[in-house]
N, C-alpha and C positions, 0 to 999 in steps of 0.2 A: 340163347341158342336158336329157339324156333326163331325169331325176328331175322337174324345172320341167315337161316336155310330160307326165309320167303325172298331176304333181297337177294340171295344167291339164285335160287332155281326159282324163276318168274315163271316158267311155263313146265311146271311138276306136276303131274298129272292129281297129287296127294295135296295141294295148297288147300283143300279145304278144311282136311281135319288139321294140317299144321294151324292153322287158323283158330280154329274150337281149340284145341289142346291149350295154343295160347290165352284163350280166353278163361278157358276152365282154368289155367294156372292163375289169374287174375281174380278171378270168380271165389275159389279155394280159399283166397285171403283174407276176402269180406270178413269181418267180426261180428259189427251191428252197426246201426245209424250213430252211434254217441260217436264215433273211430275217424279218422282220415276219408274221404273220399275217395281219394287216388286210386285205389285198388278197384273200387266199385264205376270209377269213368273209364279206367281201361277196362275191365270187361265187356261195359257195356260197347265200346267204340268194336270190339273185335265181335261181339256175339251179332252185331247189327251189319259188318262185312261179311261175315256168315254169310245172314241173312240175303244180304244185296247180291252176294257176286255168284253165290250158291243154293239159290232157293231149292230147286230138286235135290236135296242132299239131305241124306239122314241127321245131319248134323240141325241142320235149318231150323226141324221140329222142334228140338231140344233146346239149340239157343232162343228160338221164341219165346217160349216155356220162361226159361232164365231170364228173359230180359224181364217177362214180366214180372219177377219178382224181385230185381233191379227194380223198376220204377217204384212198387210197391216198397223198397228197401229208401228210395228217395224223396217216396214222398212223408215215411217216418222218421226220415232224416228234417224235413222241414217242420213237423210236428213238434220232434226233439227241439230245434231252436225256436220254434213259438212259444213251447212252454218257457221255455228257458226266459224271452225275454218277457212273457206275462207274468214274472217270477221277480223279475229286476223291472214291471210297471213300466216295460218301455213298449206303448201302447201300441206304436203304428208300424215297427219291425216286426210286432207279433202277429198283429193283421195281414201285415204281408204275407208272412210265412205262412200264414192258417190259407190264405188263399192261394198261394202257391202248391201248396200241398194237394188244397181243393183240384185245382186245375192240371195237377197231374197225376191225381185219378180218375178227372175226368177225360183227359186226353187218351188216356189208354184202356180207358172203359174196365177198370178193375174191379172186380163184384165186393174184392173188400176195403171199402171205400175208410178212410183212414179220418177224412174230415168230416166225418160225425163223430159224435161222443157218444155210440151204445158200443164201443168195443172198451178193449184194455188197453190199446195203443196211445188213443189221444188223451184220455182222465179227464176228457168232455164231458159237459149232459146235454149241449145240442148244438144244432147244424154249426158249421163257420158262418152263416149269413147271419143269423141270431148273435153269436159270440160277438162279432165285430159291433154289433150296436152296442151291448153289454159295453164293453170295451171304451167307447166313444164315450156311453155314459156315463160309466166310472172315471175316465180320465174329465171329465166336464163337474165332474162334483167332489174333486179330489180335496183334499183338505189344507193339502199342502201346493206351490205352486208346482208346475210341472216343469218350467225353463226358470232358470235364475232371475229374468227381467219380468216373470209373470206374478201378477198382485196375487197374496193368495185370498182363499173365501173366505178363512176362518178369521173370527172377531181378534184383534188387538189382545194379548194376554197379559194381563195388571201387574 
């Protein structure tokens, strides 16, 4: 309904909170990071038109507020799938993610930063810069090969 009233009345003097409302109904449906995305990218695409088309708006405050904890919400989203794949030893998706995650709390300068391991989020014990060597070295001293065509280290068993 709100999407139908913004393409209908393009010049409403109230587009801004139609806007938030849509967002917060988007926002409302979040679960957690394990869940669907979808709910959580359109939030975020609406709280961030807020932002753009109505910064002097009391709305503004609050969808900043909220995005920030969108981002915060996606970057324990990428946490969730690094564990996941340091779980199933698939070394260099997990890397990525741990740094993806990294880079989007440092993009948005969030004080609680997700990619270290002193919180409850990541089940860390340190930085992603540390983990990724960790990482590298375990996969270099695996016991078994890590691709089908790779020799493995351990000795011939009789």
């Amino acid at each position: 309904e709100l999407e139908k009233f913004l393409q209908k009345y393009k010049n409403h003097p109230r587009r801004d909170y139609a806007y938030y409302l849509l967002a917060l109904s988007h926002y409302d449906q979040i679960i957690d990071e394990t869940k669907d995305l979808n709910e959580i990218l359109k939030a975020k695409k609406y709280f961030e038109i807020v932002i753009q088309k109505y910064p002097n708006t009391e709305f503004a405050l609050d969808s900043d507020f909220k995005l920030e904890l969108i981002q915060e919400l996606l970057a324990s989203k990428e946490m969730y799938l690094a564990r996941y794949y340091v779980e199933k030893e698939k070394w260099i998706p997990a890397i990525n993610r741990f740094k993806t995650a990294k880079l989007v709390t440092k993009i948005n300068g969030t004080k609680n930063v997700h990619a270290h391991g002193n919180n409850s989020i990541t089940g860390l014990t340190m930085p992603i810069d540390q983990l990724s060597s960790v990482i590298i070295w375990k996969r270099e001293n695996m016991e078994r090969p890590m691709f089908p065509n790779q020799v493995s280290k351990s000795p011939p068993k009789k």
